[in-house]
C-alpha positions as CSV (number, residue, x, y, z in Angstrom):
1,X,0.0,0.0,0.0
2,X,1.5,3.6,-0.9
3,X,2.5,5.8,2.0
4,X,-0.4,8.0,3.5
5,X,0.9,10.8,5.1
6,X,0.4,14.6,5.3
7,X,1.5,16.1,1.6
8,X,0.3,13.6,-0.4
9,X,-2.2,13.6,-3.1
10,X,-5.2,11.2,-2.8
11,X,-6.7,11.2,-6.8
12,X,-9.7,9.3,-7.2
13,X,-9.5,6.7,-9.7
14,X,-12.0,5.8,-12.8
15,X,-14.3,3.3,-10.6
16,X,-14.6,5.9,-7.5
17,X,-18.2,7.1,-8.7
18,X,-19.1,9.0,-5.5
19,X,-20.2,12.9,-6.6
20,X,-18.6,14.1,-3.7
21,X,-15.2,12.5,-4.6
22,X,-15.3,12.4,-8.6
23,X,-12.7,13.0,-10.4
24,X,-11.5,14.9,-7.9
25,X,-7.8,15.4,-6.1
26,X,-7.3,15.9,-2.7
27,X,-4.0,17.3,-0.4
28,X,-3.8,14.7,2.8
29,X,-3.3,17.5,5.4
30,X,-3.3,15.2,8.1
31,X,-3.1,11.2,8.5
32,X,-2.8,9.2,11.6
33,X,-4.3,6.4,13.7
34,X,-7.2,8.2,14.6
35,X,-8.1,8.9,10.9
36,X,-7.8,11.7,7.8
37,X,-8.7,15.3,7.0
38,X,-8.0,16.8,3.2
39,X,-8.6,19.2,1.3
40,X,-10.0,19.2,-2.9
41,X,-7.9,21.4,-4.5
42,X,-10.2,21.0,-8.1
43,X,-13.8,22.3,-7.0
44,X,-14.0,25.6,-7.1
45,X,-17.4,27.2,-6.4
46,X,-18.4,30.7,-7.7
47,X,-18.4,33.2,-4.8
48,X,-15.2,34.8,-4.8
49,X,-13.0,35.0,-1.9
50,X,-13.9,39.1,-1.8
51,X,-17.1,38.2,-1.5
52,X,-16.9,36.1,1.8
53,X,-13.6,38.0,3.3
54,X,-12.7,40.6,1.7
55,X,-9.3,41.2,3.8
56,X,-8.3,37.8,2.0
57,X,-9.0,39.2,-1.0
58,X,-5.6,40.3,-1.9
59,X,-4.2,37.1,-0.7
60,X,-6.4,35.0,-3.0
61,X,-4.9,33.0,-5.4
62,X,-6.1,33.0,-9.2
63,X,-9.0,31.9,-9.4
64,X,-9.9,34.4,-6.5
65,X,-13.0,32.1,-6.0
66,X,-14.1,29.5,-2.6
67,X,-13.1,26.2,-3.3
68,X,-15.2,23.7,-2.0
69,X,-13.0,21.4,0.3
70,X,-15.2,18.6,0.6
71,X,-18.6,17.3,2.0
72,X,-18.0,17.5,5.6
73,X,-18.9,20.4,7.6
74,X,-19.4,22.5,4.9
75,X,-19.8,25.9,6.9
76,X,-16.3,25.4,8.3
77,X,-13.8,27.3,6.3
78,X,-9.7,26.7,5.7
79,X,-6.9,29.0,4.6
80,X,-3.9,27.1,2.9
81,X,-1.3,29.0,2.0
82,X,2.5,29.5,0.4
83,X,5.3,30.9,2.5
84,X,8.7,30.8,2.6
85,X,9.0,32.8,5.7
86,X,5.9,30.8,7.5
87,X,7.9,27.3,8.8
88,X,8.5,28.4,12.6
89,X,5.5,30.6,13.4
90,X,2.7,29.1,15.6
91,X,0.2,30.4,13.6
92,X,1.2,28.1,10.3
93,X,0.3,23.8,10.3
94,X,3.1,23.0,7.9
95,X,2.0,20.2,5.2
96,X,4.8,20.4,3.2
97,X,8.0,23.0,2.7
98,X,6.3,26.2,2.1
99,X,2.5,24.8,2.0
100,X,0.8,25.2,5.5
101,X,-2.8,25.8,6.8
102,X,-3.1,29.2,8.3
103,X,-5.9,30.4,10.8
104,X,-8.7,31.7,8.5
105,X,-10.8,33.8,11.5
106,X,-7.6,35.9,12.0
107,X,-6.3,38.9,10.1
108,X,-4.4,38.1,7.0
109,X,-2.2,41.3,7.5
110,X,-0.8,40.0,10.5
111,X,0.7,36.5,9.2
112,X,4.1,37.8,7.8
113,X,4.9,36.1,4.7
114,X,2.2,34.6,2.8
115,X,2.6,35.2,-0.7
116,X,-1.0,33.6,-1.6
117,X,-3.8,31.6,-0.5
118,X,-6.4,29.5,-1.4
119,X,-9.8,29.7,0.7
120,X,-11.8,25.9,1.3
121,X,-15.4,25.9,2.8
122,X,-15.6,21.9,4.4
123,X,-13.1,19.4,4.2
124,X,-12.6,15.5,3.1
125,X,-12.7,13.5,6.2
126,X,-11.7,10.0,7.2
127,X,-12.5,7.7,10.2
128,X,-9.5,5.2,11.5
129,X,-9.1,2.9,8.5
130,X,-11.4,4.3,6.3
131,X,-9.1,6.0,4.2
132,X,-6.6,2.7,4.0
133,X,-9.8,0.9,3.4
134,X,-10.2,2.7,0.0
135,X,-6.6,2.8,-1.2
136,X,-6.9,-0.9,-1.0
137,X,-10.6,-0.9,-2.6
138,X,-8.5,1.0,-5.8
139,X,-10.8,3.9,-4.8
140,X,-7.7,6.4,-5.1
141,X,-4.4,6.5,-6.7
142,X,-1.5,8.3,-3.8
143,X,1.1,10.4,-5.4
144,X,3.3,12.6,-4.6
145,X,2.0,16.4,-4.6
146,X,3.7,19.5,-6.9
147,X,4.0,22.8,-4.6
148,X,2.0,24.1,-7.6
149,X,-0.9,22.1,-7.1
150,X,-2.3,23.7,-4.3
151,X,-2.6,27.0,-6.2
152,X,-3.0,26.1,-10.2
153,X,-5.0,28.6,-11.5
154,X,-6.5,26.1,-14.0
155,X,-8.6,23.7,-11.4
156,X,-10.4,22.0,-13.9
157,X,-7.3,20.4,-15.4
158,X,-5.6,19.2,-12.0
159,X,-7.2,15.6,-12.4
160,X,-5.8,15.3,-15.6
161,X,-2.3,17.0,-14.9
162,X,-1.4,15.4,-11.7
163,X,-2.2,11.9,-14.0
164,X,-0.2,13.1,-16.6
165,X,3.0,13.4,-14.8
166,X,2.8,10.0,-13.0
167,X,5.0,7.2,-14.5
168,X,3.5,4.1,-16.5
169,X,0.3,2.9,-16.9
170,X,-1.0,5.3,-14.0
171,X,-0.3,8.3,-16.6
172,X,-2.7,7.0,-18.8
173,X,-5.2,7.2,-16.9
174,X,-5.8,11.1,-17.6
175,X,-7.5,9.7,-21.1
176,X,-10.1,7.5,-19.0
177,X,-13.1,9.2,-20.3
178,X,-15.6,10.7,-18.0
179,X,-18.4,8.5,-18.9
180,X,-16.7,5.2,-20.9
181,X,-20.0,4.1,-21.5
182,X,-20.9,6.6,-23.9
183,X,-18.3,5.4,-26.3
C-alpha cells in the first residue's frame, strides 16, 4: 500500500463514482491512527474569496473564488497557504515546505509572509481505516503532490495533470473518459 501521510495527493480513480469524490484530487493535510482530513484542490465554487472575506481578497490565489473542500462540515472554512518565511511561526500547520494551513478567523495582514492563499469551505474527512480501506478498494491512486498544485490557476485540469506526470500505466489514466459508456 502507498505511504499516507500529510503532503500527499489522494486522486480518485476511474471506478470511485461517489459525486462528492469524482474526479477529484485531494491534499492529505493530516493522516494518523485516529483517521484523515484533506482538502480538494479542483472544485471551485463561484463566490469569490472578496465576497466572503474581503481582507483575504488580496491574498487570494487566481481563481480568487471558494473552493469547496469537501462534504464535511461544509460551513467550516480553511486557509492554505504559500510561504517561505511561515515554517517556525505558531500560527502556520506546515503540510509540506512552504505549504501550511493558516488560521482563516484571523487577520491576514498579520501573518508575515504569505505570498497567496487559497480559501476551502468543508473538508474531506476520514475515520480510522477508512481512508486505507479505500486505497486498498483502488478507490484512489496516492502520489506525490507538486508545490504548484495547491494553487494552479487552472482547477479544472488538475485531475488530468497530476495523472499526466505520474510514471507508466497510471499516466494513462488522464485519457479515462468521463463517462466510458458513452463510447
Amino acid at each position: 500500500m502507498p505511504e499516507l501521510r500529510a503532503g500527499r495527493l489522494l486522486v480518485a480513480t476511474p471506478i470511485l463514482d461517489d459525486p462528492n469524490f469524482r474526479r477529484t484530487v485531494v491534499l492529505l493535510c493530516s493522516h494518523d491512527e485516529h483517521g484523515s482530513f484533506g482538502l480538494v484542490l479542483n472544485r471551485p465554487l463561484e463566490a469569490t474569496v472578496a465576497d466572503l472575506a474581503p481582507e483575504w481578497g488580496r491574498l487570494a490565489a487566481p481563481p480568487p473564488v471558494l473552493f469547496a473542500g469537501g462534504p464535511v462540515d461544509r460551513v467550516q472554512a480553511f486557509a492554505l497557504a504559500r510561504s517561505d518565511q511561515a515554517a517556525e511561526e505558531s500560527w502556520w500547520t506546515a503540510i509540506l515546505e512552504g505549504i501550511g494551513l493558516v488560521g482563516f478567523d484571523g487577520d491576514p495582514s498579520a501573518l508575515d509572509g504569505i505570498e497567496e492563499a487559497r480559501i476551502f469551505v468543508g473538508y474531506a474527512g476520514w475515520g480510522a481505516g477508512q481512508l486505507e480501506a479505500e486505497v486498498e478498494e483502488e478507490a484512489w491512486f496516492v502520489v506525490d503532490a507538486h508545490p504548484n498544485d495547491m494553487f494552479t490557476a487552472a482547477p479544472a485540469r488538475l485531475w488530468h495533470e497530476v495523472l499526466g506526470r505520474q510514471r507508466g500505466e497510471l499516466s494513462l489514466y488522464r485519457h479515462f473518459p468521463p463517462e466510458p459508456w458513452l463510447n
